[in-house]
C-alpha positions in Angstrom: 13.4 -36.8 71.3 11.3 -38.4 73.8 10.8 -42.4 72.5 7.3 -44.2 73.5 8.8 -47.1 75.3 12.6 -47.3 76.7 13.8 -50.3 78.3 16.2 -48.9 81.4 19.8 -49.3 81.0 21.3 -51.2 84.1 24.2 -49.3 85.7 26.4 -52.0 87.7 28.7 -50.5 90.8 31.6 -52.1 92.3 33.6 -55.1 91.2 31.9 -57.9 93.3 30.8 -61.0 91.7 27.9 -61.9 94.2 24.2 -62.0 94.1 22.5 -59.2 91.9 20.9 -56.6 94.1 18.2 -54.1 91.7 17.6 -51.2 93.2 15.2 -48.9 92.3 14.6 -45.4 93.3 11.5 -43.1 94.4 9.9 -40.8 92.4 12.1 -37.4 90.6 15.4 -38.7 91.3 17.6 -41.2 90.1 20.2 -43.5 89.9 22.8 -41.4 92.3 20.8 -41.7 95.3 21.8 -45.2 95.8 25.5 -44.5 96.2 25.2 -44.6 99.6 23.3 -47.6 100.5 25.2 -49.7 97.1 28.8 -49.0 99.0 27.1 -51.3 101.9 26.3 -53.8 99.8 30.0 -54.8 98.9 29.1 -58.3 98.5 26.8 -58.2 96.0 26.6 -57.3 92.0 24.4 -53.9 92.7 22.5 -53.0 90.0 20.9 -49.8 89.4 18.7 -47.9 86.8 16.7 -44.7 85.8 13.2 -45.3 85.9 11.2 -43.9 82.7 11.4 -39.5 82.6 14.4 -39.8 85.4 17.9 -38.9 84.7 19.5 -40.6 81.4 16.1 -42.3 80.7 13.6 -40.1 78.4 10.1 -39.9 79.3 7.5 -41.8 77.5 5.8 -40.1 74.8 1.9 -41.5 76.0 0.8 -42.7 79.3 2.7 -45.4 81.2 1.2 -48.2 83.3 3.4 -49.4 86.2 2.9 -54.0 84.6 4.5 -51.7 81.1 7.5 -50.3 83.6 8.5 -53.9 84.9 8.2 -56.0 81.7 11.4 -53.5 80.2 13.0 -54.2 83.5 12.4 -57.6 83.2 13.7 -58.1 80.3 16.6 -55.9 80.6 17.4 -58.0 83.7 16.8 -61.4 81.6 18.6 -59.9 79.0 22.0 -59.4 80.5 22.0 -62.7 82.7 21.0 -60.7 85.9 18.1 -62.6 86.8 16.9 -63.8 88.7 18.0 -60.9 91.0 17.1 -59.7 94.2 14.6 -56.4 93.6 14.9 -53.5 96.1 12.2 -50.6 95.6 11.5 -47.1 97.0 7.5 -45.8 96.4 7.6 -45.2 92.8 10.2 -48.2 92.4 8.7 -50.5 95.3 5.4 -50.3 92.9 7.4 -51.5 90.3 9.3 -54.0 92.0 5.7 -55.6 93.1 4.4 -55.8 89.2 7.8 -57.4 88.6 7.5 -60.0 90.9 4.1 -60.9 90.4 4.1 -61.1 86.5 7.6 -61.7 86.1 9.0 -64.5 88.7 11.4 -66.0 86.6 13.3 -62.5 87.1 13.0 -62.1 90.6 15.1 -64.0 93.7 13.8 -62.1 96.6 11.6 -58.8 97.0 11.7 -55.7 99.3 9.2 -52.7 99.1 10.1 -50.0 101.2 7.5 -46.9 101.6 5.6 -48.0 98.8 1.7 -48.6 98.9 -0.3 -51.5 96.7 -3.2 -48.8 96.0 -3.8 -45.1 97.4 -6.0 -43.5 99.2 -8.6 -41.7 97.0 -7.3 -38.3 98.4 -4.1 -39.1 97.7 -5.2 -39.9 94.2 -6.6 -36.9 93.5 -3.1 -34.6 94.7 -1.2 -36.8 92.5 -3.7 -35.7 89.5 -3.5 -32.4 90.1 0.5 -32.5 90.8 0.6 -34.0 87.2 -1.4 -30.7 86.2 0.8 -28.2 88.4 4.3 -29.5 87.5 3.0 -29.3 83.9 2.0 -26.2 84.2 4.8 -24.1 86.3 7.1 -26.8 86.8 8.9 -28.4 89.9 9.6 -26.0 92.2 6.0 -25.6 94.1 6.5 -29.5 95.1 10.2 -29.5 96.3 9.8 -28.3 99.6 6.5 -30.5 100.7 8.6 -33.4 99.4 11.4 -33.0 101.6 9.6 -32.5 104.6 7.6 -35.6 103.7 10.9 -37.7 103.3 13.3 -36.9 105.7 12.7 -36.1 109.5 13.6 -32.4 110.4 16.3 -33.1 112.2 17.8 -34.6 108.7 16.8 -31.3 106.7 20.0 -29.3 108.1 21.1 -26.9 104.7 23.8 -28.9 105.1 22.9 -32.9 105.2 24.4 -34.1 101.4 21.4 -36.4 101.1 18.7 -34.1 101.3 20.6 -31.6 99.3 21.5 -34.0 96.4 17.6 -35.1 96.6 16.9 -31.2 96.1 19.4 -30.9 93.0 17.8 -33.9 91.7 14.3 -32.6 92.5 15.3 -29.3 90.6 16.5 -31.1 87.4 14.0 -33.6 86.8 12.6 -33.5 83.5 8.9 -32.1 84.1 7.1 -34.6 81.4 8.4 -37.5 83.2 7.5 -36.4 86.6 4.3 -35.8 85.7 3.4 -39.2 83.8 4.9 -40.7 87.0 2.2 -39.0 89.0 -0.7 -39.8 86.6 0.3 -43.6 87.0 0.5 -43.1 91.1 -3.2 -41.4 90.9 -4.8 -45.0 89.2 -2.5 -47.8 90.0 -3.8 -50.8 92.2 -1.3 -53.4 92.9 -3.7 -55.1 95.4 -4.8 -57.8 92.7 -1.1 -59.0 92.4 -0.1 -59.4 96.0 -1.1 -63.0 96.0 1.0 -64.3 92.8 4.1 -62.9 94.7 5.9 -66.0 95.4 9.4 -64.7 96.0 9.9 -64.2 99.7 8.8 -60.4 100.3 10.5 -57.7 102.9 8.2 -54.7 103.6 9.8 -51.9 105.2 8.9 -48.1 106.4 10.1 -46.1 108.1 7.9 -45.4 111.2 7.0 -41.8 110.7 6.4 -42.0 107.4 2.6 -40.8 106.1 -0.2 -42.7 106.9 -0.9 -43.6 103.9 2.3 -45.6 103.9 2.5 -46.9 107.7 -1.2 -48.5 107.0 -0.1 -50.1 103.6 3.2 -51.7 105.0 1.6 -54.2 106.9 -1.5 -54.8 104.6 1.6 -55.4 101.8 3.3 -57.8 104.5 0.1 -60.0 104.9 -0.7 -60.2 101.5 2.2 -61.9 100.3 2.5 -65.6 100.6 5.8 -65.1 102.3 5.7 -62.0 103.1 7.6 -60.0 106.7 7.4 -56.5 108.0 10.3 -54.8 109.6 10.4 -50.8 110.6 13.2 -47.9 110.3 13.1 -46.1 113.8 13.0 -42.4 113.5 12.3 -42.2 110.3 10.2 -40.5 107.2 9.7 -41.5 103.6 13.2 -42.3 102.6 14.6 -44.0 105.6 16.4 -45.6 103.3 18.7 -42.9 102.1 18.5 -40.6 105.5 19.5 -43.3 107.7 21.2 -45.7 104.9 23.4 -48.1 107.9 20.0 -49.4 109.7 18.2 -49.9 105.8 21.4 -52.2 104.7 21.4 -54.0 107.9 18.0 -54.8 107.1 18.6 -55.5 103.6 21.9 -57.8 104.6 20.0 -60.1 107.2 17.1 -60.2 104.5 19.4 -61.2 101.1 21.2 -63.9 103.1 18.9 -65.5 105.1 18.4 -69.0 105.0 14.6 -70.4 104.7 12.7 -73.9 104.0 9.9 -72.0 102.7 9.3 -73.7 99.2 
């Protein structure tokens, strides 16, 4: 029985003790796709989660605003003595991670939004309106195909690349409900607003040959954060981060353990 509100369980891997690490996938997948990238990250506590209507976590029974997704993760991160941790977010998740931030600091170290937007283009608005109509009404196999060609390059999309056929097995399952409420809150959110109360020192990063909808947002996001820098994936689509997952936790490595005086 779907449940109106569900605060994400937190799923830790591997037995270090080190800095938290949240990381928090893209839209109709889940959890799993971060087995990759969370073996890289040896040396610190990686935490992972199902955002609401993916994998273990039931959709919401009414609409859900992106601020109501981050206040359950902040306090399931304040809750178990994970916060302040560092927040890691792909699109759907790298909207969340901003809301997080801004509203709640106190569970926040340091930020990276990858592929993710602050607002999108009316156009863009309108597809995610009427995907929220189509999955509804014949489920998710029209979208699967313009999804992986808009996240990994083509040279990636080989029947036989594991990423790209987990993301498909994923893509399949996904419960339908929580696909679509996750489209209706990409049609009308506007992080824009919160940019400026983001005081934990920000990463932006896309990959290069991503859409443009995403390649004109990343450094828009960069500059509107107090402390905010922008770094690129080279030959890469919407999930850089899980097609080419060595070059995403170099970036992430140099980011989490850099030393600043920035106050």
């Amino acid at each position: 029985m779907r449940s109106g509100v569900v605060a994400p369980t937190l799923h830790r891997t591997g037995t270090a003790s080190g800095a938290p690490v949240l990381l928090l996938h893209p839209l109709g997948v889940d959890r799993s796709v971060w087995r990759t990238v969370a073996a890289g990250l040896r040396e610190f506590t990686v935490l992972t989660c199902d955002l609401p209507g993916h994998g273990e976590n039931p959709a919401w029974d009414r609409r859900m605003e992106v601020d109501e997704v981050a206040a359950q993760l902040a306090i399931a991160l304040l809750e178990t003595g994970y916060g302040p941790a560092h927040v890691v977010g792909v699109s759907l998740g790298g909207l969340v991670a901003q809301s997080l931030a801004a509203h709640h600091p106190v569970a926040v170290d340091r930020l990276v939004v990858v592929d993710a937007v602050d607002v999108y283009p009316p156009a863009m608005q309108e597809m995610w309106k009427d995907r929220a109509d189509l999955v509804r009404a014949v489920g998710v196999q029209p979208v699967i195909t313009p999804t992986l060609e808009l996240w990994f390059t083509a040279a990636a999309r080989d029947p036989e690349a594991e990423v790209v056929e987990q993301v498909r097995r994923l893509l399949t399952s996904t419960d339908t409900e929580g696909y679509a409420r996750a489209c209706e809150l990409l049609a009308t959110v506007d992080t824009s607003p919160l940019l400026p109360r983001i005081l934990a020192r920000t990463l932006v990063v896309c990959g290069d040959d991503d859409a443009p909808a995403f390649t004109a947002a990343a450094p828009r996001l960069a500059a509107a954060v107090p402390h905010g820098t922008l770094a690129w994936i080279d030959s890469a689509r919407h999930a850089g981060a899980l097609e080419r997952p060595e070059a995403f936790v170099e970036l992430l490595r140099s980011f989490l353990v850099e030393e600043t005086d920035q106050a």
